[in-house]
N, C-alpha and C positions, 0 to 999 in steps of 0.2 A: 504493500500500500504506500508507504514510504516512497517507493523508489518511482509510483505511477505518480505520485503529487510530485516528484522534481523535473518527471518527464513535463509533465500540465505547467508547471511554471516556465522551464527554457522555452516549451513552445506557445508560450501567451507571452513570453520577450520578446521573443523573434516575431509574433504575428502587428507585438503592437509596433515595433521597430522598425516594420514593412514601411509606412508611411512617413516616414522621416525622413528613413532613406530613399524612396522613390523621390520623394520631393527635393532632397539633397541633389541627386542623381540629376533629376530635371533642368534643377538651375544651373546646375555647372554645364549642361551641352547649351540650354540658354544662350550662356556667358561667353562660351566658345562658340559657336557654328551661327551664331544669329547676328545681324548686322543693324543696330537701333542707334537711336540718338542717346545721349548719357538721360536728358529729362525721360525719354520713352523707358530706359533701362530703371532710373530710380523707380520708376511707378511700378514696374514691374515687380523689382524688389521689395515693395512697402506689402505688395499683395501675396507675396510669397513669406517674408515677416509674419504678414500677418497669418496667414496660414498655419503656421509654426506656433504662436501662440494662442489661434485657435484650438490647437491641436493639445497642446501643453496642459492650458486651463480645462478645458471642458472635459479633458479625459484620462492624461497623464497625472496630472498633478493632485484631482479629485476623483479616486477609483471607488467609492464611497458613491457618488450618483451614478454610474453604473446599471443601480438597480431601480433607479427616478426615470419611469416613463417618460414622464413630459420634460424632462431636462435634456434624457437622448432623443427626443426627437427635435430639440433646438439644436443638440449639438450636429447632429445628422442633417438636419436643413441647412445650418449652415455652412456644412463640408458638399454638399451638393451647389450651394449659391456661389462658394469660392473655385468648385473646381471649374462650372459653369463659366463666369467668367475668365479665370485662369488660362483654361483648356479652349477660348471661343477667343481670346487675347492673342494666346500661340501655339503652332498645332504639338510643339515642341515638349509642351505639360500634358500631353492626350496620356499618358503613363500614368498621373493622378492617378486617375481612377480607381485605379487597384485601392488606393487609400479607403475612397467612398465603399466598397462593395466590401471590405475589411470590415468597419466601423456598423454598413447594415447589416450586415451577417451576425455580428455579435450583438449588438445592441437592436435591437429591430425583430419584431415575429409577423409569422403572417402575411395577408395580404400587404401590408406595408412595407416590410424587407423585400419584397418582389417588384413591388411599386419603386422604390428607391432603386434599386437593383435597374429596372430596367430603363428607368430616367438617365439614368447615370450612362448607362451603353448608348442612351441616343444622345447624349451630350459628347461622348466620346467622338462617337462618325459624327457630330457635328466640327469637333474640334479636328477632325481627321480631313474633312473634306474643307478644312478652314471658314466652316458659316453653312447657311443652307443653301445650298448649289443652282444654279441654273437650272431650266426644266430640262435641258438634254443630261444633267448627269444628275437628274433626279431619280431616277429608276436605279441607281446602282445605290445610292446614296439610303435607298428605303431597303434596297436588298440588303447592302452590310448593314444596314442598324438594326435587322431582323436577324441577320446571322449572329451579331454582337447582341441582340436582349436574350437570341434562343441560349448563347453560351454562355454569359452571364447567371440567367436565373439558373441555369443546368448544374453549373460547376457551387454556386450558392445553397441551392439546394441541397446537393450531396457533400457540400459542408456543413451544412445548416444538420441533416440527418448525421452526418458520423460524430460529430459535440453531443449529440442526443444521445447516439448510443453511447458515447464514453461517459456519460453525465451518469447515463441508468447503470451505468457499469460497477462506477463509484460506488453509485448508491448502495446495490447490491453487494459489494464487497465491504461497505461500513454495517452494513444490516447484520452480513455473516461476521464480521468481528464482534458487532454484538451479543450477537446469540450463541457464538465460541467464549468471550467474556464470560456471560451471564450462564452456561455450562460451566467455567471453570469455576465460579463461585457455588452454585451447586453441587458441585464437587468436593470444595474445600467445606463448607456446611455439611458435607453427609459425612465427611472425613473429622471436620470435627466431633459429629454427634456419632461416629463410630468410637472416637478415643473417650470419649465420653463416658459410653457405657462399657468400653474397658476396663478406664479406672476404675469405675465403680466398683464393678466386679473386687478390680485388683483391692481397693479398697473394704469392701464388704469382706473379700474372702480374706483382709487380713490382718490390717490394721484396725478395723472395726472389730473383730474377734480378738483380737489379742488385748484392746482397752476392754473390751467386758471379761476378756479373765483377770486383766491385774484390778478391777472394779472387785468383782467378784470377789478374789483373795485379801483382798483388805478392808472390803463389806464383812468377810465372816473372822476375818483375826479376831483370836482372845490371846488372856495374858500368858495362858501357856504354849500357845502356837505364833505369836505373835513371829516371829524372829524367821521360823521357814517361809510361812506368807509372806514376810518381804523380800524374803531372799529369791522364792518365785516371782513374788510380781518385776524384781527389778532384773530379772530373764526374762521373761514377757518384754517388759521395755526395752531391752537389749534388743530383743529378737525383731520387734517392731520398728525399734529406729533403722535396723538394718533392711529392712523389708521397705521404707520410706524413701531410704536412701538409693533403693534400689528399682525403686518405680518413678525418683524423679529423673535419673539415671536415661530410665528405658522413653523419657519423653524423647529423648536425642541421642542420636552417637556420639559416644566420647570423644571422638575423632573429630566431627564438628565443632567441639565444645571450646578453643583455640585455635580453629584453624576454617579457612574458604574449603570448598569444596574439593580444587583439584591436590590443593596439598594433605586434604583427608583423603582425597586416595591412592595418592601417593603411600601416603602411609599404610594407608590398607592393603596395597598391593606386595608393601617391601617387607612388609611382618607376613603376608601370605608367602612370599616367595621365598621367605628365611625358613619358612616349620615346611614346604613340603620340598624345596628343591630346586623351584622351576624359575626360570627367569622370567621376570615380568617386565615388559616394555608400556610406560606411559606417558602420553602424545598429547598435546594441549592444542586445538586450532580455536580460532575467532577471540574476540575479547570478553576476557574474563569480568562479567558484572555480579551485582548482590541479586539473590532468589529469595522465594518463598524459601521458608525453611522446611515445609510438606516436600518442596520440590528437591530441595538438596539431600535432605532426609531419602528419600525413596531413590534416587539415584544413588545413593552411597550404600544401600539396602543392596538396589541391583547390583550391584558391582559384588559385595560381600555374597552376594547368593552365588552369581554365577562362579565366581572363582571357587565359591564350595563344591560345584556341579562340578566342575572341571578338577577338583582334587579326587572328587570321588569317582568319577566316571570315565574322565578323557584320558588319562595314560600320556599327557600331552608334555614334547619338551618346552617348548616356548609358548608362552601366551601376550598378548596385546592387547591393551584399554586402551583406547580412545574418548576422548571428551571434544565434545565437539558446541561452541559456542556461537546460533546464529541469529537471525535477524528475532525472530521469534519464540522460538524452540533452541532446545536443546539435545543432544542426543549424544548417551553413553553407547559405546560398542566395545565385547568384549569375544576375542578370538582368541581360538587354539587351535594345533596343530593334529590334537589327540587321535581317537578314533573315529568318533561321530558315531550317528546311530543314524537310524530309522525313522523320518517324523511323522512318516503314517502309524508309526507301533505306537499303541499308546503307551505313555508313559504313566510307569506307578507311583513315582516319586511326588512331591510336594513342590518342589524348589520353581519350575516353571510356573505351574499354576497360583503360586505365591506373587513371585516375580508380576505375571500380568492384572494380578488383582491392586498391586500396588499401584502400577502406572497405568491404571484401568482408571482409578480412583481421581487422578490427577487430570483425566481426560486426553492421556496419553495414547501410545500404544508399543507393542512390544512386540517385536520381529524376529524369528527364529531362524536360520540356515543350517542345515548339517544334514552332511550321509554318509555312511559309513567305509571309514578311511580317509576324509577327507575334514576331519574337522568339523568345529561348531564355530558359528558367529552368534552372538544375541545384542541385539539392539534394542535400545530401550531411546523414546523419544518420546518429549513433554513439553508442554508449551512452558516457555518461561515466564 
């Protein structure tokens, strides 16, 4: 989307820059190839001036009226009354035009763009034929200004339709980012109110259990047991701060906890590759920004699963992570050299089906390659 809004800007430079340059363009064969009086040449120049600052104030300078009706069609009248003149002055400015047919194309709908449009072609073969011609070269004079309005509205027209369609285009393309947007927030809501009843769980089955036994045991202390109830309840609290300590733990990877993404897997790949053997290669392309932490989390997941997959299963000497950072998305890929398998066999294991549920969650999705003897690739890719 990005890259279609820079295109829409260089070419809304270049279309408004048509006209300045044509008009530059003009005056300078004017200057050269025409032979006036210095008074005929100032007058000439004051209307070409003035041109330039018609052109400046009504549409360069104020892009804000633009979208004022009745302002572009002052300013449009009055690029048709200058060129009118101009163009019926010397047959030299008949090139204008292109300015006028610029200005109603964009500013201008309807029967009026057409209207303007084709005033403008018979102004043109006016300016062509230097005025309205005698009656013997009047028949040609009505033939080109027919040929000039049929190719005028023709070539307007099928600019006037492709703005249209690039307009709906937009549209559609900001529509779907919205409703990919407003998916990934649905996403992150069903991912929160999953960890949600996690904890609970985690908490119900454990910390909440362990304060009603140290309740319990020092609800029923007497004086003669006093001493063992505390001596259990303060195991119970033992046992619970370490169970707390270990569910605030499990919100994050340790690895996150000090560190971006690629240098947590860095890490994770060098302590993987130190316990089973295998060389690990990891590749960083595009520039490294800050994520959701759901996002980093689950990519740091994938990585840690597949490289489980591949200790257990691939036989593999060399493996490769990639992290790949781009316009929008992100995407982990992790290869090995190993055996591969079968991807019609179903598999009995956990670790895939885990894997896609994670970057399912995120509104991702996860990509599998492998057959046997040939290795595994798994990709994992999520919007950032």
């Amino acid at each position: 989307m990005a890259a279609l809004d820079r295109w829409e800007r260089r070419l809304a430079f270049i279309a408004h820059g048509i006209p300045y340059f044509v008009l530059t363009v003009t005056t300078v064969m004017y200057s050269i190839f025409t032979v006036h009086s210095a008074s005929e040449r100032w007058v000439t120049y004051g209307m070409v001036a003035f041109g330039y600052a018609w052109m400046a104030w009504w549409f360069t300078l104020h892009p804000a009226w633009h979208s004022r009706a009745e302002l572009m069609a002052v300013f449009v009248g009055g690029m048709v009354l200058f060129y009118g003149v101009l163009g019926l002055r010397e047959q030299v400015f008949g090139a204008v035009s292109y300015a006028v047919y610029i200005y109603a194309s964009e500013l201008l709908r309807g029967r009026w763009m057409f209207f303007v449009v084709a005033l403008t072609a018979v102004l043109a073969t006016l300016s062509l034929f230097g005025g309205y011609p005698p009656a013997a070269e009047r028949p040609a004079f009505w033939l080109l200004a027919l040929v000039f309005v049929v190719l005028a509205c023709t070539f307007t027209f099928v600019g006037h339709v492709t703005t249209e369609q690039s307009r709906l285009r937009k549209e559609l393309l900001e529509e779907n980012e919205g409703l990919h947007a407003q998916l990934l927030v649905q996403a992150h809501e069903a991912g929160v109110q999953d960890e949600r009843h996690r904890m609970a769980r985690e908490i119900h089955d454990t910390l909440a259990q362990g304060l009603t036994g140290i309740i319990t045991q020092l609800s029923a202390a007497t004086a003669s047991d006093w001493e063992r109830r505390v001596s259990v309840s303060a195991d119970l609290a033992r046992s619970n701060l370490a169970e707390a300590r270990r569910s605030v733990h499990a919100l994050r990877p340790p690895a996150l906890d000090s560190a971006a993404l690629p240098e947590a897997l860095d890490e994770v790949a060098s302590g993987w590759s130190t316990v089973y053997g295998v060389p690990v290669s990891v590749t960083l392309t595009g520039s490294v920004r800050v994520m959701h932490p759901e996002v980093e989390v689950a990519l740091l997941r994938t990585a840690q699963e597949a490289l489980a997959n591949v200790a257990k299963h691939a036989s593999a000497s060399r493996v490769g992570l990639t992290l790949s950072y781009m316009d929008d998305v992100v995407t982990l890929d992790v290869r090995d050299d190993g055996v591969g398998f079968d991807l019609a066999t179903p598999s009995q294991g956990f670790g895939l089906s885990a894997m896609r549920h994670r970057v399912h969650r995120l509104s991702g999705a996860l990509f599998v390659e492998s057959e046997p003897g040939a290795g595994t690739a798994v990709s994992a890719r999520v919007p950032a």
